[in-house]
Backbone as CSV, one residue per row, in Angstrom:
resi,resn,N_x,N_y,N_z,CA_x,CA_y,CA_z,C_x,C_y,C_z
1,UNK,0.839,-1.179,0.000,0.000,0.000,0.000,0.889,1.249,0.000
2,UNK,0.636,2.398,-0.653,1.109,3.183,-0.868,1.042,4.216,0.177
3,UNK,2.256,5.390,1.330,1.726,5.884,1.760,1.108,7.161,1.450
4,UNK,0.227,7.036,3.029,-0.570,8.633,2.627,0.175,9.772,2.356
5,UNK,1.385,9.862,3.047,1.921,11.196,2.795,2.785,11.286,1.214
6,UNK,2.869,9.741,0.576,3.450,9.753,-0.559,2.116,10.408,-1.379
7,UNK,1.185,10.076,-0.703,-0.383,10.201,-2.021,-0.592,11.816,-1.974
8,UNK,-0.165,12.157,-0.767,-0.396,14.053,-0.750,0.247,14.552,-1.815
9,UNK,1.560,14.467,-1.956,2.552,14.972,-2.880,2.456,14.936,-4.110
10,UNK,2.309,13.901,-4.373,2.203,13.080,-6.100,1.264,14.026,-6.555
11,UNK,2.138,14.052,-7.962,0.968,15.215,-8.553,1.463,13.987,-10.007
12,UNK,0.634,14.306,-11.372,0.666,13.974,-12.628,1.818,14.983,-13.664
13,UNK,2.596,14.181,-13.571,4.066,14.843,-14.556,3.741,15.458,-15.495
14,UNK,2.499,15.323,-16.609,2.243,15.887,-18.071,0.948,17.199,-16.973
15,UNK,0.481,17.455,-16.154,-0.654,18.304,-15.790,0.641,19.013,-14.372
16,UNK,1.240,19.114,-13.960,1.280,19.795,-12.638,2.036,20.964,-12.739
17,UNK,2.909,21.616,-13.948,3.358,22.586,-14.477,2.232,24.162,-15.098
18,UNK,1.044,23.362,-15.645,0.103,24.192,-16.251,-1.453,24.074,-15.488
19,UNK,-1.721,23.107,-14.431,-3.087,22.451,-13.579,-2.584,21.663,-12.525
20,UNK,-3.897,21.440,-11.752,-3.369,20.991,-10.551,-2.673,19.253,-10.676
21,UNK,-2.828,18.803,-11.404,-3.107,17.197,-11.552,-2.733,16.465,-10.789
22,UNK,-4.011,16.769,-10.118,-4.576,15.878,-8.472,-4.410,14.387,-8.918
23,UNK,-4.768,13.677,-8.379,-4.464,12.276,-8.709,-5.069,11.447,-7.761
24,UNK,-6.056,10.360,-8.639,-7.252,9.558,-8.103,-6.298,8.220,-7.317
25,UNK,-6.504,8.104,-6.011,-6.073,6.472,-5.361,-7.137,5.495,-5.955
26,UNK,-6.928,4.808,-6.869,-7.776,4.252,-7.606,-7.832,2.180,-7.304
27,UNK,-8.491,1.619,-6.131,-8.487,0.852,-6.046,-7.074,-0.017,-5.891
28,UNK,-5.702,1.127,-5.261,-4.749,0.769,-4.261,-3.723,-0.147,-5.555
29,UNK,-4.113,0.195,-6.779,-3.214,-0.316,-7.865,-2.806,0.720,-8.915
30,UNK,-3.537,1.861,-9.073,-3.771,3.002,-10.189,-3.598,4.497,-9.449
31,UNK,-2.944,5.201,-10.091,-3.286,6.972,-9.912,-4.014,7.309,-11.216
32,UNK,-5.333,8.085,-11.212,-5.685,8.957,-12.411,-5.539,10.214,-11.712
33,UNK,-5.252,10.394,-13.155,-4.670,12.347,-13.071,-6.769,12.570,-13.566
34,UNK,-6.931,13.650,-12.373,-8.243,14.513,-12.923,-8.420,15.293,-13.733
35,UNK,-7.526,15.581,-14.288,-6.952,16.735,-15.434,-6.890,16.532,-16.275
36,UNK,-5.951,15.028,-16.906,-5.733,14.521,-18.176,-6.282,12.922,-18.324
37,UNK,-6.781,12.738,-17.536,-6.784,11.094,-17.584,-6.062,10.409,-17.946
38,UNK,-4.465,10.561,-17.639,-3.376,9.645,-17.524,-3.635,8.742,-16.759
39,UNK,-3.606,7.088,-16.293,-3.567,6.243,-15.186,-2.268,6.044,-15.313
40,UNK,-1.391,6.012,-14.169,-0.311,5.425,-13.834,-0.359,4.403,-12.756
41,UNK,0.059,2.876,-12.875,-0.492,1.513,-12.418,0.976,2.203,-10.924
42,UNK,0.533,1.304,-10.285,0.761,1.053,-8.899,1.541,-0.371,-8.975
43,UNK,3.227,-0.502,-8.820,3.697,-1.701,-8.802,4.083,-2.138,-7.651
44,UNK,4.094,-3.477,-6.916,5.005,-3.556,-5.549,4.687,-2.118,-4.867
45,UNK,3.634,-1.760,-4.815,3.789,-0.601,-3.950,4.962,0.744,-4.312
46,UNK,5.171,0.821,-5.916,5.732,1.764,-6.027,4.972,2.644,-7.277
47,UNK,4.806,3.758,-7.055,3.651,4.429,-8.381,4.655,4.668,-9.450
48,UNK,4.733,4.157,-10.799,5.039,4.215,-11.809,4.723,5.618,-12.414
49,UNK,5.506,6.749,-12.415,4.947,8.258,-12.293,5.696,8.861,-13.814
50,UNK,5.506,7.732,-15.014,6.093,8.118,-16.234,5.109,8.937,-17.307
51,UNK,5.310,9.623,-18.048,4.170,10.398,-18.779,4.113,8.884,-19.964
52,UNK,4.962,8.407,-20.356,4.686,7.536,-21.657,4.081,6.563,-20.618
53,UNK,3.808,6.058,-19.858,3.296,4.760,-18.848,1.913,5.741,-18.606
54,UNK,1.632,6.713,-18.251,0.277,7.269,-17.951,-0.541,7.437,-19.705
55,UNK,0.367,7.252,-20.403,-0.123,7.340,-22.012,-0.763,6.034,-22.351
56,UNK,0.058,5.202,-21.993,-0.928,3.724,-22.318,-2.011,3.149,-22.573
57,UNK,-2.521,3.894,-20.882,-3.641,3.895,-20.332,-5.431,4.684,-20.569
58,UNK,-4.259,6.226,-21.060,-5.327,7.067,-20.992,-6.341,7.053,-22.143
59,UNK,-6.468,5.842,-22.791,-8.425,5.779,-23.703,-9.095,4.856,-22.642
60,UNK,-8.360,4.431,-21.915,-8.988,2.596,-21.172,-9.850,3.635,-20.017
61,UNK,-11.407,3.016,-19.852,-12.143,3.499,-18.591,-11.371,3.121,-17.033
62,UNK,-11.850,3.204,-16.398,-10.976,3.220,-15.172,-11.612,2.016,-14.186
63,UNK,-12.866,1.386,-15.347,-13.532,0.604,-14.552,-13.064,-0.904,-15.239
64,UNK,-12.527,-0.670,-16.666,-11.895,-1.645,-17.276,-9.945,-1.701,-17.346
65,UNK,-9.639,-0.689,-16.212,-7.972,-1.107,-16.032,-8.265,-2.362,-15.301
66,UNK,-6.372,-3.434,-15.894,-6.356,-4.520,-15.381,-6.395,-4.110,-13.729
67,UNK,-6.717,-5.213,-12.489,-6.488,-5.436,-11.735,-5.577,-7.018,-11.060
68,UNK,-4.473,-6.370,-10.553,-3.505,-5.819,-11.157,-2.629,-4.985,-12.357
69,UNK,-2.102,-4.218,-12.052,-1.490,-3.690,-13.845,-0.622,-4.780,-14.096
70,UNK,-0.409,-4.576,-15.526,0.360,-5.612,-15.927,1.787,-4.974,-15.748
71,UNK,2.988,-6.089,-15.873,4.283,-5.887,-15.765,4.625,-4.778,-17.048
């Protein structure tokens, strides 16, 4: 599990220069950015915080990301 004070901080790499890009705890595997709808997957408990890794993701609903992300 990721901590809370890591989840305060984290902002979305492609949104936090020009918007806030808050970022959704999304079922303790995912961050969505509210801004851009980047998901960045949650590995071993470490958030994968890449703009091309939040690109992957961002057409997929948030109700159809894998659970687990994939490797």
């Amino acid at each position: 599990m990721v901590s809370q004070d890591l989840l305060d901080i984290l902002r979305c790499p492609n949104c936090v220069r020009e918007k806030d890009g808050l970022l959704e705890y999304y079922k303790e595997t995912w961050l969505i950015c509210q801004d851009c709808d980047r998901k960045y997957p949650i590995r071993d408990d470490i958030p994968v915080m890449l703009i091309d890794e939040g690109d992957k993701w961002i057409n997929t609903t948030k109700e159809d990301l894998p659970i687990p992300p994939p490797e």
